[in-house]
NUMI-84485 format. One record per residue (C-alpha): residue number from 1; z, y, x; chain; residue in one letter. Coordinates in pm, 1 decimal, padded with zeros to 6 digits, always signed. Each point is the difference from the previous one (the first is absolute). Example, Ala and Ser with C-alpha at 12.3 -4.5 7.8 and 13.67 -1.06 7.14 Angstrom:
BEGIN
[rec 1,[+00780.0,-00450.0,+01230.0],A,a]
[rec 2,[-00066.0,+00344.0,+00137.0],A,s]
This chain:
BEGIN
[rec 1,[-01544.3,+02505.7,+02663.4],A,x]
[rec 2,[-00179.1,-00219.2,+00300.8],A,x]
[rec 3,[+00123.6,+00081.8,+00280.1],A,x]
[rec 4,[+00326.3,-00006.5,-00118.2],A,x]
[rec 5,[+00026.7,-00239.1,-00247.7],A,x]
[rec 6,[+00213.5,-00211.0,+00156.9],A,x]
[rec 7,[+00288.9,+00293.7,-00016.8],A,x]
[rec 8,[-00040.7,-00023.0,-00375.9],A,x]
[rec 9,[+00073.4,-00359.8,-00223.2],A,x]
[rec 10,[-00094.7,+00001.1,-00340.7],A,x]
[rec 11,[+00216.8,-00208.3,-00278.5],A,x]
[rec 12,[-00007.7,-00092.6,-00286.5],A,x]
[rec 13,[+00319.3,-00120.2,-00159.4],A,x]
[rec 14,[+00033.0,-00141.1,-00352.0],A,x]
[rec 15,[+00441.6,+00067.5,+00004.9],A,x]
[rec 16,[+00060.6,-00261.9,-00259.8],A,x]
[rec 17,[+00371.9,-00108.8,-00197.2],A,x]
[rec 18,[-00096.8,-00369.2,+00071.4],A,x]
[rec 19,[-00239.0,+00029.1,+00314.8],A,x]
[rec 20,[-00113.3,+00244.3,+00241.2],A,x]
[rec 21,[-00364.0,-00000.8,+00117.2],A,x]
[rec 22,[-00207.5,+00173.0,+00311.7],A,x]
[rec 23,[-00291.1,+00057.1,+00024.3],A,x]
[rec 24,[-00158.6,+00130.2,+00362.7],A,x]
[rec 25,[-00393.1,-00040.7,+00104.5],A,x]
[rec 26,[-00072.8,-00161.2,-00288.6],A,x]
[rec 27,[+00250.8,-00290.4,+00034.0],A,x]
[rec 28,[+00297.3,-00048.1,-00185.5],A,x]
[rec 29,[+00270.2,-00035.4,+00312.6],A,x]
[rec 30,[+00297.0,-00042.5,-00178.3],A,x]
[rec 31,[+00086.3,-00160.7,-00331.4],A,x]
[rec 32,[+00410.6,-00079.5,-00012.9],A,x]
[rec 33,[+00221.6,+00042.3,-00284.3],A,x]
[rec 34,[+00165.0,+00309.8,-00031.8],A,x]
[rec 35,[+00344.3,-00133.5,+00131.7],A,x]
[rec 36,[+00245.4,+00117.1,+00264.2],A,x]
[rec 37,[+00302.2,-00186.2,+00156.6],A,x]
[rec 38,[+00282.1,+00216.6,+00147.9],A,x]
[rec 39,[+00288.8,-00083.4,+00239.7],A,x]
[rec 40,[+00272.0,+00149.4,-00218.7],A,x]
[rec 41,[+00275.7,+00115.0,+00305.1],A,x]
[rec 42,[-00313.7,+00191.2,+00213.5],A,x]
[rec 43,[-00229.8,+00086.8,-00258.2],A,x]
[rec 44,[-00306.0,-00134.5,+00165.6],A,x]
[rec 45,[-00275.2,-00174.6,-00154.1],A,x]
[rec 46,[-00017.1,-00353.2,+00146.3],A,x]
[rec 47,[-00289.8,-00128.8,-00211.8],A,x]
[rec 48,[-00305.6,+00120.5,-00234.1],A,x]
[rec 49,[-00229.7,-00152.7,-00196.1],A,x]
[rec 50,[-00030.8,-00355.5,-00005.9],A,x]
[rec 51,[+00277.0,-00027.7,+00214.4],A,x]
[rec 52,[+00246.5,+00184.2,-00212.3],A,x]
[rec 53,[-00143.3,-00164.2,-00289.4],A,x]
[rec 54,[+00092.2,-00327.4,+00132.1],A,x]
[rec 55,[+00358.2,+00117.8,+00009.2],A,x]
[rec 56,[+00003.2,+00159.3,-00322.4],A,x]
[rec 57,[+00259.7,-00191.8,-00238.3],A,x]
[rec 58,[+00139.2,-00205.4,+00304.3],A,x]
[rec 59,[+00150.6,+00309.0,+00225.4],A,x]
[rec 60,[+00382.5,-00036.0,+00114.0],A,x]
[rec 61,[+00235.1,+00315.4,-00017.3],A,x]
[rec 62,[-00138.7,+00191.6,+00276.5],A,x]
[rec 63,[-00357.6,+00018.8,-00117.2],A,x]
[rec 64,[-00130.7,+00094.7,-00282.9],A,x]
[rec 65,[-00361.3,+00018.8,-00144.3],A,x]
[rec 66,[-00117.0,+00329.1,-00120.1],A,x]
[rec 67,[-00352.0,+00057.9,-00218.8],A,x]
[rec 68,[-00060.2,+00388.3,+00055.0],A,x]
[rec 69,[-00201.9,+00032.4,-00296.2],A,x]
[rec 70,[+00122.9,-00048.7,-00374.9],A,x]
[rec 71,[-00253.8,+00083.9,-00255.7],A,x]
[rec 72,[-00284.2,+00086.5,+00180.7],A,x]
[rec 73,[+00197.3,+00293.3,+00198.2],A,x]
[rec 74,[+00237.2,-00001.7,+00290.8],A,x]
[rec 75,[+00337.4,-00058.7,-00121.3],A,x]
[rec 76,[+00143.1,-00038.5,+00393.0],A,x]
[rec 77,[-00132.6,+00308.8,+00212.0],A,x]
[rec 78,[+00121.6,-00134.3,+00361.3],A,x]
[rec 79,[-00146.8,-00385.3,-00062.4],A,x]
[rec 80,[-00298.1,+00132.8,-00095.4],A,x]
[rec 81,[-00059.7,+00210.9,+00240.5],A,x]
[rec 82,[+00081.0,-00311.2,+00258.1],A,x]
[rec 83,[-00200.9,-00181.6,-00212.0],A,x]
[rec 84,[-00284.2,+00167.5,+00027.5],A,x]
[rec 85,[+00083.0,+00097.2,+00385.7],A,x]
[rec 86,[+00040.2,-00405.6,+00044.8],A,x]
[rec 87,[-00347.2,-00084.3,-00159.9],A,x]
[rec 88,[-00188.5,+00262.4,+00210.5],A,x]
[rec 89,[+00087.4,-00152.3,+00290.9],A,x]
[rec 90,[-00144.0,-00329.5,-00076.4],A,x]
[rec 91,[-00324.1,+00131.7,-00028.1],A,x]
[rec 92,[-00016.9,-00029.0,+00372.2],A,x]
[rec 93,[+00309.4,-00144.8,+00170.3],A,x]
[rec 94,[-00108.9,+00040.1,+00335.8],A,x]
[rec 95,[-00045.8,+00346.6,+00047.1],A,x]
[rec 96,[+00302.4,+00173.4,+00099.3],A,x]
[rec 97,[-00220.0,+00288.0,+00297.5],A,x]
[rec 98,[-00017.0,+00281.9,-00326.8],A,x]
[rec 99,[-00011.7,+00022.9,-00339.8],A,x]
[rec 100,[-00269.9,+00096.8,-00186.2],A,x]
[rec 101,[+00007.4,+00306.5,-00239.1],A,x]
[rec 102,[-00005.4,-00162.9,-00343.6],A,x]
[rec 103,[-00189.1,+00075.8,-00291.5],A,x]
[rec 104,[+00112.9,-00144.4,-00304.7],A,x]
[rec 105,[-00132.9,-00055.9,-00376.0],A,x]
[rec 106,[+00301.1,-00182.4,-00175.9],A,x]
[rec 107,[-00056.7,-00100.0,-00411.5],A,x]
[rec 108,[+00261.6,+00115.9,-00247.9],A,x]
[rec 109,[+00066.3,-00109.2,-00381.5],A,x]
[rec 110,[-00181.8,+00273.9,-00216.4],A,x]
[rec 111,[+00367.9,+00067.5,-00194.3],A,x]
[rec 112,[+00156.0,+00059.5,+00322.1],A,x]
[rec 113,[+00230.7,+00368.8,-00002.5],A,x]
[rec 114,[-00030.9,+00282.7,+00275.5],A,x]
[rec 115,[+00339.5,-00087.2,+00165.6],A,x]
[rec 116,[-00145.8,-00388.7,-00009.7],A,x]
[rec 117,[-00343.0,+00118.0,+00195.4],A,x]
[rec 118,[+00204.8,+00238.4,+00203.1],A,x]
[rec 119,[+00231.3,-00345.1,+00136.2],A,x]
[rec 120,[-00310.9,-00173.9,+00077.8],A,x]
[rec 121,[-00160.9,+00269.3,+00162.0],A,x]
[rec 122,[+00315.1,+00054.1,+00206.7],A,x]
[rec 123,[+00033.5,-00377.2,+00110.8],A,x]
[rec 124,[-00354.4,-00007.7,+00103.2],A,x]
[rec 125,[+00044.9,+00320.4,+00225.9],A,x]
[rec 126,[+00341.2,-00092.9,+00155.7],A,x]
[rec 127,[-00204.5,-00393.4,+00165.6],A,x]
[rec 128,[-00273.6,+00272.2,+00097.3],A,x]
[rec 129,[-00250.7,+00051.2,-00202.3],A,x]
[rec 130,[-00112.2,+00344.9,+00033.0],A,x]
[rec 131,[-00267.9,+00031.8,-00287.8],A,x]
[rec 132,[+00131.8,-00199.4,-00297.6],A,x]
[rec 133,[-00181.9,+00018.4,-00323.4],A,x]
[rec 134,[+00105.7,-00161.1,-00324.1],A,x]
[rec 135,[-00289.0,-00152.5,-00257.3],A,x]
[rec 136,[+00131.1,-00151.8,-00332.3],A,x]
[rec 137,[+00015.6,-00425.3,-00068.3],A,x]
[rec 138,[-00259.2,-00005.6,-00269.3],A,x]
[rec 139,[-00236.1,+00284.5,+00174.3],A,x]
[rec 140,[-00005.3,-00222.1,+00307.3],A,x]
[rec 141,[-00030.1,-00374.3,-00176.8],A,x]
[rec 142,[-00346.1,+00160.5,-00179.6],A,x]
[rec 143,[-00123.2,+00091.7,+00341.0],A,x]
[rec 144,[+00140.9,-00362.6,+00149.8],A,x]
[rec 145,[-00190.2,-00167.5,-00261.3],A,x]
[rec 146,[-00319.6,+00189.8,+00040.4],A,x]
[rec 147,[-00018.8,+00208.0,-00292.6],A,x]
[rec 148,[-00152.0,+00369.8,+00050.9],A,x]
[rec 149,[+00312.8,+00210.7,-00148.2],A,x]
[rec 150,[-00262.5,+00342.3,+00065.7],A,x]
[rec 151,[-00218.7,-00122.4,-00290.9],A,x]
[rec 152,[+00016.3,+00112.5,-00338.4],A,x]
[rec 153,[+00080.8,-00309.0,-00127.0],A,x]
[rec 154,[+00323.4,-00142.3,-00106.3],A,x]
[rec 155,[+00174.3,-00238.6,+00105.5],A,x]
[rec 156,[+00395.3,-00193.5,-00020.4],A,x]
[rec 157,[+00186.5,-00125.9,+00291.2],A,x]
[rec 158,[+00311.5,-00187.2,-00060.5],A,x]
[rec 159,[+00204.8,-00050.7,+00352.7],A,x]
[rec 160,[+00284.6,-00239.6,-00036.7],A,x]
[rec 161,[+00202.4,-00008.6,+00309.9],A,x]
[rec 162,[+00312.2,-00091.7,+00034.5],A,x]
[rec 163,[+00250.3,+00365.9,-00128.9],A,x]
[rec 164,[-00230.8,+00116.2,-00194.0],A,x]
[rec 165,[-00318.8,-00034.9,-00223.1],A,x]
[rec 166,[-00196.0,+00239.1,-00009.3],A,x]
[rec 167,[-00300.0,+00054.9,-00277.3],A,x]
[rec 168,[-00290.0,+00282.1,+00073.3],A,x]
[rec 169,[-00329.1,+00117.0,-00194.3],A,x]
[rec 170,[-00212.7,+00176.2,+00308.9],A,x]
[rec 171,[-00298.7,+00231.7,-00015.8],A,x]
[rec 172,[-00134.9,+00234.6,+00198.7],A,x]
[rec 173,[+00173.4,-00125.7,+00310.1],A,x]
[rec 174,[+00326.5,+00095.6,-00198.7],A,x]
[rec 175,[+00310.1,-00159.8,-00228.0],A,x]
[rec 176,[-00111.3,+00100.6,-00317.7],A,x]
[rec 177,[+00315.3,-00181.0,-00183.5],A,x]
[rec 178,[+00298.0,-00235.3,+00129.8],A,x]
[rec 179,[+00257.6,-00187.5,-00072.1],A,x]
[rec 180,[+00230.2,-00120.4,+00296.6],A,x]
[rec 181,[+00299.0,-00217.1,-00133.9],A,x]
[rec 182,[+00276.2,-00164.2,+00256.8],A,x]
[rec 183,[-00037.4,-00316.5,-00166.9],A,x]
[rec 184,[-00229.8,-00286.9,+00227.2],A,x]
[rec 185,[+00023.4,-00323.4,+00247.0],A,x]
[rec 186,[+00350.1,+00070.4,+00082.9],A,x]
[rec 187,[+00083.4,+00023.6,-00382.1],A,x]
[rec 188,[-00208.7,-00326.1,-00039.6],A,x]
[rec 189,[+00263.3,-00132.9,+00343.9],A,x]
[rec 190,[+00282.6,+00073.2,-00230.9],A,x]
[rec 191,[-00106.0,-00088.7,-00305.6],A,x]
[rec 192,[+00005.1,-00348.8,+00148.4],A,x]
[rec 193,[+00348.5,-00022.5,+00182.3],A,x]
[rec 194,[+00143.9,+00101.1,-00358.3],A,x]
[rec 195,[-00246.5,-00249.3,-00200.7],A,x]
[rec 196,[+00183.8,-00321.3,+00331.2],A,x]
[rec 197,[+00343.5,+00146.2,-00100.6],A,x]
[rec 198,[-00060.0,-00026.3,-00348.2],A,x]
[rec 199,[-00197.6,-00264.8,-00064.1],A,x]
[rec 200,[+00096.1,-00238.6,+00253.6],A,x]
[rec 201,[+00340.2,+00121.7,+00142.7],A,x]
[rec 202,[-00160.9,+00011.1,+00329.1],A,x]
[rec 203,[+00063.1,+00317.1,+00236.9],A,x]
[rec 204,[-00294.4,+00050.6,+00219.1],A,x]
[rec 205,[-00087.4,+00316.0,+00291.5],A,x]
[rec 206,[-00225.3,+00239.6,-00058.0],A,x]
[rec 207,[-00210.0,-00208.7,+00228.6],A,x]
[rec 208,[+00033.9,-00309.4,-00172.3],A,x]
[rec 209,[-00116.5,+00202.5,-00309.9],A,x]
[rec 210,[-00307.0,+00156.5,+00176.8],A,x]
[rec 211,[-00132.8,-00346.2,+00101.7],A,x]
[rec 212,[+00022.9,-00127.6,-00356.5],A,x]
[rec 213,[-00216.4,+00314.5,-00102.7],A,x]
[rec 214,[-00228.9,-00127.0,+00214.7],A,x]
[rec 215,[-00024.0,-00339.3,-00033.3],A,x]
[rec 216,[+00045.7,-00013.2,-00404.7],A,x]
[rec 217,[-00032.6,+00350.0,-00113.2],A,x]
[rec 218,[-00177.8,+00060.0,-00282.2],A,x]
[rec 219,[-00063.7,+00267.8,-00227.0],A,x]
[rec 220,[-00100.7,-00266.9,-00313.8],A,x]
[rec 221,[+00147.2,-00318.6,-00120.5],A,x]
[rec 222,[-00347.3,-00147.0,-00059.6],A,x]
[rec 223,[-00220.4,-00030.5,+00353.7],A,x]
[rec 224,[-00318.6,-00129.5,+00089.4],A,x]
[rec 225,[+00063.2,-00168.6,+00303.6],A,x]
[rec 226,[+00403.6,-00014.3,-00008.0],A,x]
[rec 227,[+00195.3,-00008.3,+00368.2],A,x]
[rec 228,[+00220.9,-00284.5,+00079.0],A,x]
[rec 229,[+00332.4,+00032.0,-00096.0],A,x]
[rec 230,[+00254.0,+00143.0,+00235.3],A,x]
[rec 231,[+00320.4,-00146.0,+00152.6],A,x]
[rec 232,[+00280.6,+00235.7,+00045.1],A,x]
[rec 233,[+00271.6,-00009.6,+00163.7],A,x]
[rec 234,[+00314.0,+00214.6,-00058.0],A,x]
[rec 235,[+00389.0,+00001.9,-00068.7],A,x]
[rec 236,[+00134.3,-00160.9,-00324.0],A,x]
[rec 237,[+00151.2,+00244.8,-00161.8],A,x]
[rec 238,[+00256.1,-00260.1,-00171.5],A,x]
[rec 239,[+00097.7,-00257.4,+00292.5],A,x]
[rec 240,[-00086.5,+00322.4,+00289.8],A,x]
[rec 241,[-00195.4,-00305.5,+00172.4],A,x]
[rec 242,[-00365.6,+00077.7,+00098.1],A,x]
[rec 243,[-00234.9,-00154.5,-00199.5],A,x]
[rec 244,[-00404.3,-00068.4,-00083.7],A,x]
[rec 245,[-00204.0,+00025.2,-00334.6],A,x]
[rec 246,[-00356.0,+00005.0,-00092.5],A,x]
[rec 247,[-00119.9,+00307.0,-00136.8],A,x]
[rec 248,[-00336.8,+00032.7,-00189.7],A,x]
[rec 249,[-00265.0,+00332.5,-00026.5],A,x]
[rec 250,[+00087.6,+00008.9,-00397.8],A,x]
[rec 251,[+00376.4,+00078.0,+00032.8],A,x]
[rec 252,[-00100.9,+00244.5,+00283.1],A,x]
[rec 253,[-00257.5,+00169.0,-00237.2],A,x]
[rec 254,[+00291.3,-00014.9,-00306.5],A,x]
[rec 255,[+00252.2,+00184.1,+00265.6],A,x]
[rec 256,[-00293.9,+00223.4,+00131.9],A,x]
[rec 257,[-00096.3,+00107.7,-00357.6],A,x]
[rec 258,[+00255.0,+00312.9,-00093.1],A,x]
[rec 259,[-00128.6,+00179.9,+00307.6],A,x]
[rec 260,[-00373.8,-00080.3,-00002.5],A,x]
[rec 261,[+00041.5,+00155.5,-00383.8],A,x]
[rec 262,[+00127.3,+00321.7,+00176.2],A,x]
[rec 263,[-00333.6,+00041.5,+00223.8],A,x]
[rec 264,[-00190.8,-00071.0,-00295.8],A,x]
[rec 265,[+00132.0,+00253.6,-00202.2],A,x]
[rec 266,[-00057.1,+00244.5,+00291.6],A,x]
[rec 267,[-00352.6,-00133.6,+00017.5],A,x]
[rec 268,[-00025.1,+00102.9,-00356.7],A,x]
[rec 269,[+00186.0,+00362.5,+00038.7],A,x]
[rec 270,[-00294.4,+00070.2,+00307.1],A,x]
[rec 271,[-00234.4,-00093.1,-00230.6],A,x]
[rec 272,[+00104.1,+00245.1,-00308.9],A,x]
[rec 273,[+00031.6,+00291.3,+00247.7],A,x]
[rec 274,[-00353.1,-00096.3,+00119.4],A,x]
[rec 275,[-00265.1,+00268.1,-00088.1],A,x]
[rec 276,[-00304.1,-00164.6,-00221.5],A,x]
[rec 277,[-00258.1,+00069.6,+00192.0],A,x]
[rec 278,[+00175.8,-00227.6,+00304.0],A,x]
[rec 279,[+00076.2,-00227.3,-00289.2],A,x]
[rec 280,[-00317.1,-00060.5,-00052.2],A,x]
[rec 281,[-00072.6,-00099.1,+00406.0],A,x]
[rec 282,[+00296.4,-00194.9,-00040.1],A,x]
[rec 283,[-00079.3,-00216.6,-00274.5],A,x]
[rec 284,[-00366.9,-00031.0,+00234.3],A,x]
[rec 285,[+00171.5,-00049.0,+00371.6],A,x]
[rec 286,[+00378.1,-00194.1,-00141.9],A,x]
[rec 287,[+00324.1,+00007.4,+00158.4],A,x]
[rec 288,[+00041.4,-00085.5,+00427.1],A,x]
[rec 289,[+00281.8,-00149.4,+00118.1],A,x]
[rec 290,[+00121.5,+00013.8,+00359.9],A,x]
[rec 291,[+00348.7,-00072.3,+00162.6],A,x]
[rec 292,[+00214.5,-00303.3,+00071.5],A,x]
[rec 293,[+00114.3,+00006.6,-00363.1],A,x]
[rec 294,[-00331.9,-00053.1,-00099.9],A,x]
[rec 295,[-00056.8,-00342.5,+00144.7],A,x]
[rec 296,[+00249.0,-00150.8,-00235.9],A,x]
[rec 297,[-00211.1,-00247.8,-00204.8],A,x]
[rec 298,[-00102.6,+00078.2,-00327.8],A,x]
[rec 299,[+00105.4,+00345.0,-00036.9],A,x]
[rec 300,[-00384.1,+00181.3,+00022.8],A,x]
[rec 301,[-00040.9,-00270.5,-00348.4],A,x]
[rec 302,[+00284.0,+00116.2,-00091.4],A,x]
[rec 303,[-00030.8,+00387.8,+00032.0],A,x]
[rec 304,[-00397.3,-00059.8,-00134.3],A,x]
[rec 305,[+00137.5,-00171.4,-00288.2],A,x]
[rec 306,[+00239.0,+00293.7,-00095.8],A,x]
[rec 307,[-00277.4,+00292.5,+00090.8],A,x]
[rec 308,[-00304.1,-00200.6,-00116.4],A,x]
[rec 309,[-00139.9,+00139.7,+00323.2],A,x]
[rec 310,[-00177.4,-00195.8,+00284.9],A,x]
[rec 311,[+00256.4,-00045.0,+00324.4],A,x]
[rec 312,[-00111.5,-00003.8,+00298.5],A,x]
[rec 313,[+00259.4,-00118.0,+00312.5],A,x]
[rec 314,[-00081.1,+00185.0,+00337.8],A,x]
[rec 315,[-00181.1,-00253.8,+00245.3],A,x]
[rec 316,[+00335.4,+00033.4,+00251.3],A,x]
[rec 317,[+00259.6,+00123.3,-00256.4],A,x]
[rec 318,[+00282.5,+00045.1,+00272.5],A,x]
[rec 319,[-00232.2,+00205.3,+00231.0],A,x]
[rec 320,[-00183.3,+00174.2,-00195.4],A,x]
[rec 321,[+00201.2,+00331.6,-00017.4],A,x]
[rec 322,[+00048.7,-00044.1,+00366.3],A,x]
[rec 323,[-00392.4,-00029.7,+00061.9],A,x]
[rec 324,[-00023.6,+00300.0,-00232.5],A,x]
[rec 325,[+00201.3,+00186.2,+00226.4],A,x]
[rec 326,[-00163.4,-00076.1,+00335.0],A,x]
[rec 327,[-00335.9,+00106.2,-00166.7],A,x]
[rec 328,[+00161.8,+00359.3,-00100.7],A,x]
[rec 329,[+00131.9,+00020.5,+00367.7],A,x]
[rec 330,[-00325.5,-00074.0,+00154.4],A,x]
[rec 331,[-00202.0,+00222.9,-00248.9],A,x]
[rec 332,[+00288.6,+00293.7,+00020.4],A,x]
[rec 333,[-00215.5,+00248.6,-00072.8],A,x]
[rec 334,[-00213.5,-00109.0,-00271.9],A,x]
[rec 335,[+00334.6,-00153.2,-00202.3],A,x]
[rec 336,[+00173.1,+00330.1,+00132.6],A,x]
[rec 337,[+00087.7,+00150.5,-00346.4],A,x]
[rec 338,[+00130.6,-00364.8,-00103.5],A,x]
[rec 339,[+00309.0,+00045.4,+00279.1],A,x]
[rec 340,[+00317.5,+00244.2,+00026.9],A,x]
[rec 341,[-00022.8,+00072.1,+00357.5],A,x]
């Protein structure tokens, strides 16, 4: 490329339900939550990111907030594509002389359909990228996290992100089995606003609800070194007046438990469709865990205690996928066969 390299930027962008990462020379260059705000009347998009997530839950009648991506895939064609559009250009604000041709490798949940790819293809072309290639979550966490997916060796990569979770065997620099469900953090998000209505006849955001995940989540009742508990603040669902409570990690790991069982059991369904012979690495190399979902405490214990397998967390759960992908981008044609161009 040399001479004309500069015609030419290479990204890498980890398009996820809850976040949206880029990755370009090496750095990650944007990391915002995958969050639009519209003006209703024109149809513009006055705010993305951080900015729209700020608004989210507090927007008057002529904005609204819009999350293009439900599940993993794009739900909203046009906000994602001025999503995406939005988050390219703060790569590098100041350039406005030309635009670069674009070359894209974007990470997609390994249950995803054709007509699913085809939308993200399509969103990624129309804000100008002009080679796109698509590489799936779990192939592109193993790479993140360092693991060499072109050795005959087994291994199992659980990504929980935010739409989707998504559990892989990989050998051979391929997907030998999977299991992608649409059950993860924003099931865990939920989970809690339901457990504040119920429980404590408190309403609380979606935002409210994240920050509790956060600060108290917890996928057991019983921790080592237990967090603080929380103070929440909400509506009283009986008097309508707002409200505070304390809330404590073992009521969050009691409302967290139903869905935690469901990625266990598809833990357990990878593992029966597992060939023996990767079986047998597995029980040698145990389970790796990457995405945001992963960081919730307790739930690696908790997922070794069900598989009696070792778990291992990624060293940067939330960027691992993303790193994953920027590696595959800058080795394009060694991890060629891994991509749908």
């Amino acid at each position: 490329m040399g001479l004309f390299s500069f015609l030419t930027q290479e990204i890498a962008i980890d398009l996820g339900t809850a976040n949206t990462l880029i990755i370009w020379n090496d750095k990650v260059v944007v990391d915002e939550p995958s969050i639009v705000a519209k003006d209703i009347s024109t149809g513009k998009i006055v705010a993305i990111g951080k900015k729209a997530q700020q608004m989210h839950g507090k927007t008057h009648k002529l904005i609204e907030t819009i999350r293009p991506l439900k599940d993993g895939v794009i739900a909203d064609f046009q906000s994602a594509e001025q999503m995406i559009r939005g988050m390219i250009k703060m790569i590098n604000p100041g350039r406005s002389l030309f635009n670069p041709t674009l070359r894209m490798v974007i990470c997609i949940p390994s249950g995803i359909t054709e007509v699913e790819k085809r939308a993200v293809r399509d969103s990624a072309e129309h804000a100008g990228g002009k080679e796109v290639y698509l590489i799936h979550e779990p192939m592109a966490a193993a790479i993140g996290i360092g693991i060499d997916v072109e050795e005959p060796m087994g291994n199992m990569i659980i990504d929980i992100g935010g739409g989707t979770s998504e559990i892989a065997v990989i050998a051979l620099g391929g997907i030998v089995c999977d299991k992608s469900i649409r059950i993860a953090g924003d099931d865990f998000t939920s989970d809690i606003e339901d457990y504040m209505r119920k429980q404590h006849n408190i309403l609380v955001g979606e935002r409210t609800a994240e920050q509790i995940k956060i600060e108290v989540g917890s996928a057991l009742t019983e921790l080592e070194n237990p967090p603080e508990p929380f103070a929440v603040r909400g509506r009283d669902l009986m008097t309508g007046i707002p409200k505070e409570i304390m809330v404590t990690y073992d009521e969050v790991a009691r409302a967290l438990d139903k869905t935690i069982s469901k990625i266990e059991e598809a833990i357990l369904s990878a593992l029966e469709m597992t060939p023996p012979e990767l079986s047998a690495d597995i029980f040698k190399t145990g389970i790796y865990l990457a995405g945001g979902g992963s960081m919730l405490r307790g739930l690696d214990k908790r997922i070794s205690a069900k598989t009696k397998l070792p778990v291992h967390i990624a060293e940067d759960p939330l960027r691992a996928v993303a790193r994953g992908t920027s590696i595959a981008l800058k080795n394009i044609d060694r991890y060629q066969f891994l991509m749908k161009a």
